[in-house]
Structure formats: C-alpha cells, structure tokens
C-alpha positions in Angstrom: 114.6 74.8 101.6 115.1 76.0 98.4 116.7 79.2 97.3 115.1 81.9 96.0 115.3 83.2 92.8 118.0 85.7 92.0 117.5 89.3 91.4 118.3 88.8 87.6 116.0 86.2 86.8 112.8 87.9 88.6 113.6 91.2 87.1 114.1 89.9 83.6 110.4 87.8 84.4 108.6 91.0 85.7 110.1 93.1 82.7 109.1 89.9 79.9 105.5 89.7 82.0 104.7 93.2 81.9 106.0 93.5 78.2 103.6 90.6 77.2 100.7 92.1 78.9 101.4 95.1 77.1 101.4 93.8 74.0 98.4 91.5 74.3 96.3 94.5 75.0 97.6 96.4 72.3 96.8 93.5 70.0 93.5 92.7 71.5 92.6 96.5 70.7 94.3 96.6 67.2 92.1 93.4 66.2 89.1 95.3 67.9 89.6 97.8 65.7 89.8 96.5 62.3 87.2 94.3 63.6 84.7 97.0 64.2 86.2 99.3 61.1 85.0 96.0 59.2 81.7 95.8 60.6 80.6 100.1 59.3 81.7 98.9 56.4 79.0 95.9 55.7 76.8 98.6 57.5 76.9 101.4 55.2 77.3 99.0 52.3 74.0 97.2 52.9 72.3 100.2 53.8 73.5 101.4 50.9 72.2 98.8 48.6 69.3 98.0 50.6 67.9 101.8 49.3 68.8 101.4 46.0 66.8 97.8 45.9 63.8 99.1 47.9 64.2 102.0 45.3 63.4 99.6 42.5 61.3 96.7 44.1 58.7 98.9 46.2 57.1 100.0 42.7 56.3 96.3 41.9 52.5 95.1 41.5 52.6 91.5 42.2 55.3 88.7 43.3 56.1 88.2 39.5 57.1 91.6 38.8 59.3 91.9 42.2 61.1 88.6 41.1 61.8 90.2 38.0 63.1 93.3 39.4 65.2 92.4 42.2 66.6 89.2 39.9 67.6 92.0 37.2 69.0 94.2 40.0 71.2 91.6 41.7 72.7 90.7 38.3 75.1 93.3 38.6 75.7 93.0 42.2 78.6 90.7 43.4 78.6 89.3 47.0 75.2 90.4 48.2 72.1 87.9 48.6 68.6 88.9 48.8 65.4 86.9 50.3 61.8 88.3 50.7 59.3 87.0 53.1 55.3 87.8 53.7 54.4 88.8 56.9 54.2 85.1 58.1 57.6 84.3 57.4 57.3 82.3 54.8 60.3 82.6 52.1 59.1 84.0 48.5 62.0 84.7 46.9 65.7 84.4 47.8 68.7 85.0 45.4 70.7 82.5 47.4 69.6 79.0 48.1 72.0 79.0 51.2 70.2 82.4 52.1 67.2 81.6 54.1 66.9 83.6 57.1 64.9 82.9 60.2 61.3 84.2 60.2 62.3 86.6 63.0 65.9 88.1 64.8 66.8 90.5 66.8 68.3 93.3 65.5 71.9 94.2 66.6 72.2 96.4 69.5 74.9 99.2 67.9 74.8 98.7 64.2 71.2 97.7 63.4 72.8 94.6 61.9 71.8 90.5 62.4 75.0 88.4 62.5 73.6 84.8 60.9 75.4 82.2 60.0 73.3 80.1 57.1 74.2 77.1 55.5 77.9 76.8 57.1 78.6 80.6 55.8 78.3 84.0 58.2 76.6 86.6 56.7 75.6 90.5 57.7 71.9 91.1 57.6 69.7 93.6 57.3 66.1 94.2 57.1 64.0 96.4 55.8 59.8 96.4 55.1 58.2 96.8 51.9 55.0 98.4 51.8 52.4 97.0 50.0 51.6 97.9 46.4 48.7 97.1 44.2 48.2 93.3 44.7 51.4 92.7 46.7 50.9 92.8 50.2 53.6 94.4 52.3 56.9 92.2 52.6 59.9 91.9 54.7 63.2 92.7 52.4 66.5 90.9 54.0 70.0 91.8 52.1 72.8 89.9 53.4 77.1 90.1 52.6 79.3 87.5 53.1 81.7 87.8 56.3 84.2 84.9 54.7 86.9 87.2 53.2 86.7 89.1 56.5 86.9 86.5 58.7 89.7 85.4 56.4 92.0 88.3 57.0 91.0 88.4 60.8 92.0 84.8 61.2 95.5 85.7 59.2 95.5 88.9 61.7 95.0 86.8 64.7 97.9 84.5 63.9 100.4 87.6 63.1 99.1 89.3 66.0 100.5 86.1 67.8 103.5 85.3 65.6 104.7 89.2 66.6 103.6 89.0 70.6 105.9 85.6 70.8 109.1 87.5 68.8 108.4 90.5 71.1 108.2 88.3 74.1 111.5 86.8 73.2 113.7 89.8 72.4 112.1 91.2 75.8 112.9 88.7 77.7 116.7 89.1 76.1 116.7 92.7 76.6 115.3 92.4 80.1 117.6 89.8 81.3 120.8 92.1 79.6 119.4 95.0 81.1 118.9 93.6 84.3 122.6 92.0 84.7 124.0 95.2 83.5 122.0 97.0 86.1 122.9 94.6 88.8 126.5 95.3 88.1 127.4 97.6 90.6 126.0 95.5 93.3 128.3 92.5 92.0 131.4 95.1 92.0 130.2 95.7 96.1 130.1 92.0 96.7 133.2 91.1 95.3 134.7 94.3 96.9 133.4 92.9 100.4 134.7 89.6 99.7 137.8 90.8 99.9 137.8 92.3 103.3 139.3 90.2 106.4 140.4 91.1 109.9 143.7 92.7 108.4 141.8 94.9 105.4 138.8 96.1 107.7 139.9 100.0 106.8 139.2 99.8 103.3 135.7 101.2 102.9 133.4 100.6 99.7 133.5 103.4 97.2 130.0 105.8 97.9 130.5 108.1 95.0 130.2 105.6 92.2 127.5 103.9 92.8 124.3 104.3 91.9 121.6 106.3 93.8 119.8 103.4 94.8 122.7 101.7 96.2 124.0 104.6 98.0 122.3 104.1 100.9 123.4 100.4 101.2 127.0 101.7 100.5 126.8 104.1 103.8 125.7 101.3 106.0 127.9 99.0 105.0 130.9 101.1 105.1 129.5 101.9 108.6 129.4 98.8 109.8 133.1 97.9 108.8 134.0 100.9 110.9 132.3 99.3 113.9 134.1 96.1 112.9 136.9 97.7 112.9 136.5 99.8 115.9 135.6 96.5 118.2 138.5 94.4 116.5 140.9 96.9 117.7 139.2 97.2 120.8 139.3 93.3 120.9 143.1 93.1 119.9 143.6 96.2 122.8 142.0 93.7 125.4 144.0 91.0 124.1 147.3 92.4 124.8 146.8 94.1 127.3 145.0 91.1 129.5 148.0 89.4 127.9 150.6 91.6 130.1 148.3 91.8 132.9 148.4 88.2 133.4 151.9 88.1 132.5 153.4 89.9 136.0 150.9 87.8 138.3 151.9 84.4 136.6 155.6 85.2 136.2 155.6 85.7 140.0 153.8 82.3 140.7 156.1 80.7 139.2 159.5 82.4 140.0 158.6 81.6 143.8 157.5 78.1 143.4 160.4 77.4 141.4 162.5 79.2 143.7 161.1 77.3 146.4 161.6 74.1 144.9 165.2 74.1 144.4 166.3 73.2 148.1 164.4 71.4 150.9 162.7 74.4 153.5 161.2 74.4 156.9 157.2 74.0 157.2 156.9 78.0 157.6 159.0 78.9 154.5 156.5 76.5 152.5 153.7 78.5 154.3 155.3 81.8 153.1 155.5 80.9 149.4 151.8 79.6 149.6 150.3 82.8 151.3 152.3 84.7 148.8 151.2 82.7 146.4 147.7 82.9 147.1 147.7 86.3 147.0 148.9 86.0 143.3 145.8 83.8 142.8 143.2 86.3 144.7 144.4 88.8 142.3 143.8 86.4 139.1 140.3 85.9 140.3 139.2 89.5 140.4 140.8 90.2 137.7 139.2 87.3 135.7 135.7 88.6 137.5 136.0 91.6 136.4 136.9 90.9 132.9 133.6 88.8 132.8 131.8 91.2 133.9 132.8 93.9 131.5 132.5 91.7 128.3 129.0 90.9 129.9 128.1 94.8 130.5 129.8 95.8 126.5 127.3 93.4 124.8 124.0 95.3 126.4 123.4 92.6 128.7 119.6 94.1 131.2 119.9 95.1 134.4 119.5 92.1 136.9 117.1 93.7 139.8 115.9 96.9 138.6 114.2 99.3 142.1 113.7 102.9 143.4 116.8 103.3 144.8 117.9 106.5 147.8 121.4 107.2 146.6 122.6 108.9 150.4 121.9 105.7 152.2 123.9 103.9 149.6 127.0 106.2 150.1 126.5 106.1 153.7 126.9 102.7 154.1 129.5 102.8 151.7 131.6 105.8 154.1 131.0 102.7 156.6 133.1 100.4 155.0 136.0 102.8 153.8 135.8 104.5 157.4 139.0 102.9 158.6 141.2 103.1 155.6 139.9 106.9 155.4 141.6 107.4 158.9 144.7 105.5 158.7 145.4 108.3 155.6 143.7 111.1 157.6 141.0 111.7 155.3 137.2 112.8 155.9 134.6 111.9 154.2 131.4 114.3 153.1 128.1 113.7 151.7 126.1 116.3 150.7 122.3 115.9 149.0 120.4 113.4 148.1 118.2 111.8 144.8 116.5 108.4 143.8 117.2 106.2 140.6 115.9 103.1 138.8 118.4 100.5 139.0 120.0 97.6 140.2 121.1 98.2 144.1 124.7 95.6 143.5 125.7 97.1 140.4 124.9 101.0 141.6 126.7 100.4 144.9 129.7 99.0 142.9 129.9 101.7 140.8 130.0 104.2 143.7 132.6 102.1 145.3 135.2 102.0 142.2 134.6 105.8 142.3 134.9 106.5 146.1 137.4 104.2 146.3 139.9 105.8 143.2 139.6 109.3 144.9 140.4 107.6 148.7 143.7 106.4 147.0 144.9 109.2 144.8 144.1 112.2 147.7 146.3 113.9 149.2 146.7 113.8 153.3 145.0 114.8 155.3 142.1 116.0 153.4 138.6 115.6 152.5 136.9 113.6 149.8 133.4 114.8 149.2 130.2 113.0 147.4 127.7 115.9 146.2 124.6 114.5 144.7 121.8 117.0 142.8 119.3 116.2 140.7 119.0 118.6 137.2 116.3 118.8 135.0 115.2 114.6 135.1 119.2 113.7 135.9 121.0 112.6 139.0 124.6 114.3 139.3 126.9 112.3 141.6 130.1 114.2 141.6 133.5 112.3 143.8 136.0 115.1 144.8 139.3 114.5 146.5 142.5 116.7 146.3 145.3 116.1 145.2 147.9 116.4 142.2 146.1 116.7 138.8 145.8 114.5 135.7 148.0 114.9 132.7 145.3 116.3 129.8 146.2 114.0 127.6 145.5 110.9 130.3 141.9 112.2 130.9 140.4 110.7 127.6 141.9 107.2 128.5 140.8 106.8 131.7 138.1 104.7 131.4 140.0 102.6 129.3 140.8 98.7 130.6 144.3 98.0 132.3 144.8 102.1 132.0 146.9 103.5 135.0 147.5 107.4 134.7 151.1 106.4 136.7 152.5 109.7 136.3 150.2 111.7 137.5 149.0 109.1 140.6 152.3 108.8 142.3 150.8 107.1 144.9 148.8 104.2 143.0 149.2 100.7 144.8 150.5 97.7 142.4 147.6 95.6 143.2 145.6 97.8 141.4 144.5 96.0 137.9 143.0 99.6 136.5 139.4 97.7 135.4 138.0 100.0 138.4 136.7 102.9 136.1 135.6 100.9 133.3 133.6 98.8 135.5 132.1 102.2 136.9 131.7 103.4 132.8 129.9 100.3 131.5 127.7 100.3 134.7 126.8 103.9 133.8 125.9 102.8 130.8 123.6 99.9 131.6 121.7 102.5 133.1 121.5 104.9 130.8 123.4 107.4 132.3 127.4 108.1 131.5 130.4 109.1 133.9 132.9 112.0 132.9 136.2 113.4 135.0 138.0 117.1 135.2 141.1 117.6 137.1 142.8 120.9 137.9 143.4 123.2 140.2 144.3 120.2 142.8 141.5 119.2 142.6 140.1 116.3 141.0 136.2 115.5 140.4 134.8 112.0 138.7 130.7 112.8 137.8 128.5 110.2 137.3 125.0 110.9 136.1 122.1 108.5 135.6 118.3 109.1 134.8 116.3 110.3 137.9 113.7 108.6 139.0 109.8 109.0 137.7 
C-alpha cells in the first residue's frame, strides 16, 4: 500500500489548482469581453453605414441608377461589401464577388447581426429593405465587414491568454509549494522535538506558546499524553522495584534454608520442616503473583466478568461467617448495619469487602468492635468499615492504596505475611465498577468507604 501524499505536495496542488481555475475564468471573461466589445463595434459601424447607403440608393429609379450609386458610394469605403437582392433572392448587384449571401438567415438574437462566413472569409451582416421606387421594385440591402483582423487579434489574444495562465501556473505552483513548507514548519520543529523524547526525557514537554493557533490544540494533547507516559512509566518503574524487593525477602529465605539444609545429612523430619517452611515461602509467591495479575488486568480497563443485582448484607454476612473465628480469638465483634443492591460481579465485590473487612479485623484494637454501615445516597451505595484503633499518620493516608504500601508505623500490629496489594486490589475493583474507595482516621478511630453506583 502506498503512502499518501505529504501535506506539502497536496497543499502546493490545491493552491496551483485553485490559482489555475482562477485564472482560466478571468481569461475566459477578459476574451469575452473584447470579444463582445468587438462585436457593438461592427454593429454600430454597419448600422451606421447601412443609413448613409439606404440614404443614397433608396432615391434610385431603376437597377442601373442603384448600381451607379452604391458603386460611387462604396468607392470611398474601405472594408465594407455590399449585395442587393429582389425579393426572390436572386443576387443583383454585389460589390464583392466573395459576397454572396444566402437568399434568407436568421437574424442574430442580441445584436440584429448574421455571422456568415462566404468564400473561406467571416463577415458581419446586416440587412436592411429598400422600398420600391419608380421602376425598381423593392429590394433587400445586405452590408457586410470583414471579421479577419478581429479574429486575428482574438487568436493572438487566446495564445497570450494561455502563454500568461501557464507562467502564472508555474510561479503558483513555486509560491505555493514555498509557502506551504514554510507553513508546515512548525509542525516539522514538533516532530523533530518528539523525536527526541525517550523513556529518560519523558518530562520535557513541547513548547504551546510558539506555535501556531492551529497547532495549539495538537501541542496540548500531545504534551498531555507524555504526562500520562510519564505518569505510567513511573508507575511502571514503582512496580518494578518494589515487586523487585518483594520477591527479594521470600526468595532469599528459600534459599538460605535449603542451602542451610543441605550442608549436613538430617533426619526425615528435619527435611519435612524445611519443606513445610518452604512451602509456605511458595504459598506466598503465588498470591502474590495472583494478585499482581490481577491488578495489571483491573489497571488496563479490563469488563466486569459476571455482571448481577447483587444484596450487599447477605454478602457481608457470609463474609462475618468466615472471619467469625479469627474475630473471637482477638475478642472482636462484628456489626452490620443497612442494606442496598449493586450491579456487579458477585467474586470480585465479595473480594473487595473481604480486603476491607479483613485490614480493619487486623489493625483494631482488642476487644472491640468492627462495624460495616451500608446507606444508599442520592443513586450511590456507601459501604463504610470501622474498627478502632491507633490512627494513621496524615501523610500515610494518600499512599494507602498504593502496591507493596505498609503504613508500619502507625499499624504496630501488621503481620509479615502481609504483601500490602490488599487495598489496591479493593481500589481497582472499585473502579471496575465505577465507584471509588476513600479512608479517614482519627479520633481512634479508623473508617475505609467504599462507594459504587446503586442499583436501577
């Protein structure tokens, strides 16, 4: 497939094409013109000489005495030619022997004029009666004027017409093609400014005050589009080194113990230790890797899988079900108050209520409650997790829905098998939905809201 044609080489055609046209009407009516000037001109000159000879032949007797007249008439007349003919059409006199007209024409529709062309020349005609006089009987009177000096210029006029249409088509096509490189300028300036940008120079942004208007809005999107670039290549290089450490604790324990366990011979239940130890290591991997996959799967907007009417007190219920016993061994209670529907996907709701009930069971204090409020405000659902216990450092607050985030100072008790990909699961799930998740903490008290679309 071929590519188009550049932006130049169109521009510099449509400027040439429409200069051409231009011209070639302005040429057309120029020749019009002088054409039509030309043609009043034989008008009012044989009009003008056809009264003067109907003037003198009109008083003529007979055919002899009309010859005489209009012979000694034409004598001093130069370039017009006069034929007479009876009301039959038969020719009786003619000054001309090329100038025999036709025994009837029609007249021309604007000027009154007969455009004939006689004996290989063009001539202007026009006609005229004679009434009869004496023993004439009345006549038809025809006075013609060459058209060979004026087709002569026209012909020369055509040819400079076309001589000056060519010239002008070059020098537009010249000045077209400069003006359109010189006008395409800035946009070559913006390519050879992106061309420069790479993973390291994503923060230089193209210049939106010197260019022109039209390219401004071009400019503004492509200078937001390098912040996005460089928004998710630091988010990528975030993920990188931080997954990087993650996996860096789990694998340097893997292999401390095995080599640890390799360097002298041990008893069956020893080997059993370091592989249930070991194991563990490897459980961990997995849901860490899981969870990874299922972030970067969330981040690029992937649909919901089952979307349904979903009864969000049942959900939590069931969920109180299954943190019932941990609940007790810490001597917490569990509270649900209210409930709403939602569209979504049952799995991915339920594991987004778990991250959240789950983070608040951990981090409250003993002996206390942790309580799930659900309300429904103007078309939202409001699912708000409280638990008490020691607040959040402000400055941790923003980050916590970051991955591999642990607010460690402020969660004193937080287990070390905890991989912190918990809230940003619960953030991107949010998402997928439509909905978002937010956090305050004071007071001793700390509250994670998650709010999603109600249901139609």
């Amino acid at each position: 497939m071929s590519r188009p044609a550049s932006l130049t080489r169109r521009l510099t055609l449509y400027f040439t094409g429409a200069t051409v046209a231009l011209l070639l009407g302005l040429g057309a009516l120029f020749v019009h013109v002088t054409d039509k000037h030309f043609l009043e001109l034989d008008q009012a000159s044989l009009q003008s000489k056809m009264h003067l000879v109907k003037k003198l032949a009109e008083p003529a007797r007979d055919l002899a005495q009309l010859r005489a007249l209009l012979g000694a008439a034409l004598d001093a007349q130069v370039g017009f030619v006069v034929a007479v003919q009876d009301a039959q059409g038969q020719l009786l006199f003619h000054s001309d022997p090329v100038f025999v007209p036709p025994s009837a024409s029609t007249a021309h529709a604007h000027t009154g004029l007969d455009h004939l062309r006689l004996g290989g020349q063009s001539f202007h005609v026009l006609r005229a009666p004679l009434e009869a006089s004496g023993e004439r009987a009345a006549l038809t009177l025809s006075i013609g004027l060459s058209t060979a000096e004026h087709d002569h210029f026209m012909h020369g006029l055509w040819w400079q017409v076309v001589l000056y249409m060519a010239l002008a088509a070059a020098l537009a096509a010249g000045l077209g093609w400069l003006a359109a490189r010189q006008g395409l300028q800035p946009l070559r300036g913006l390519t050879a400014r992106l061309q420069g940008v790479t993973a390291q120079r994503l923060h230089q942004s193209l210049p939106e005050d010197r260019v022109p208007a039209e390219l401004a809005g071009l400019t503004e999107a492509l200078n937001a589009m390098l912040r996005r670039l460089q928004a998710d290549f630091e988010r990528l290089s975030d993920f990188s080194a931080d997954l990087a450490h993650e996996l860096r604790t789990p694998l340097s324990n893997l292999l401390t113990q095995t080599q640890v366990a390799l360097t002298q011979t041990r008893s069956p239940a020893d080997y059993r230790e370091v592989l249930a130890s070991n194991a563990e290591e490897f459980e961990r991997l997995a849901r860490m890797v899981s969870d990874m996959l299922l972030l970067a799967k969330m981040e690029h907007g992937i649909e919901l899988p089952h979307r349904e009417r979903l009864a969000l007190r049942p959900e939590l219920e069931a969920l109180f079900d299954f943190y019932e016993a941990w609940a007790e061994e810490r001597g917490l209670s569990l509270k649900c108050e209210g409930d709403a529907q939602v569209q979504g996907d049952r799995l991915m709701l339920r594991r987004a209520l778990s991250n959240m009930l789950s983070n608040a069971l951990r981090y409250a204090s003993t002996d206390s409650c942790v309580s799930v409020r659900i309300e429904q405000v103007a078309g939202q659902v409001h699912i708000a997790v409280r638990n008490a216990g020691p607040d959040i450092d402000p400055q941790d607050l923003p980050r916590l829905f970051d991955r591999f985030y642990r607010a460690d100072a402020a969660r004193q008790h937080a287990p070390a098998d905890g991989a912190g990909l918990g809230l940003a699961i619960t953030q991107a799930m949010a998402r997928a939905h439509g909905g978002q998740v937010s956090v305050q903490s004071s007071g001793g008290w700390t509250t994670f809201t998650l709010v999603l679309p109600a249901a139609a």
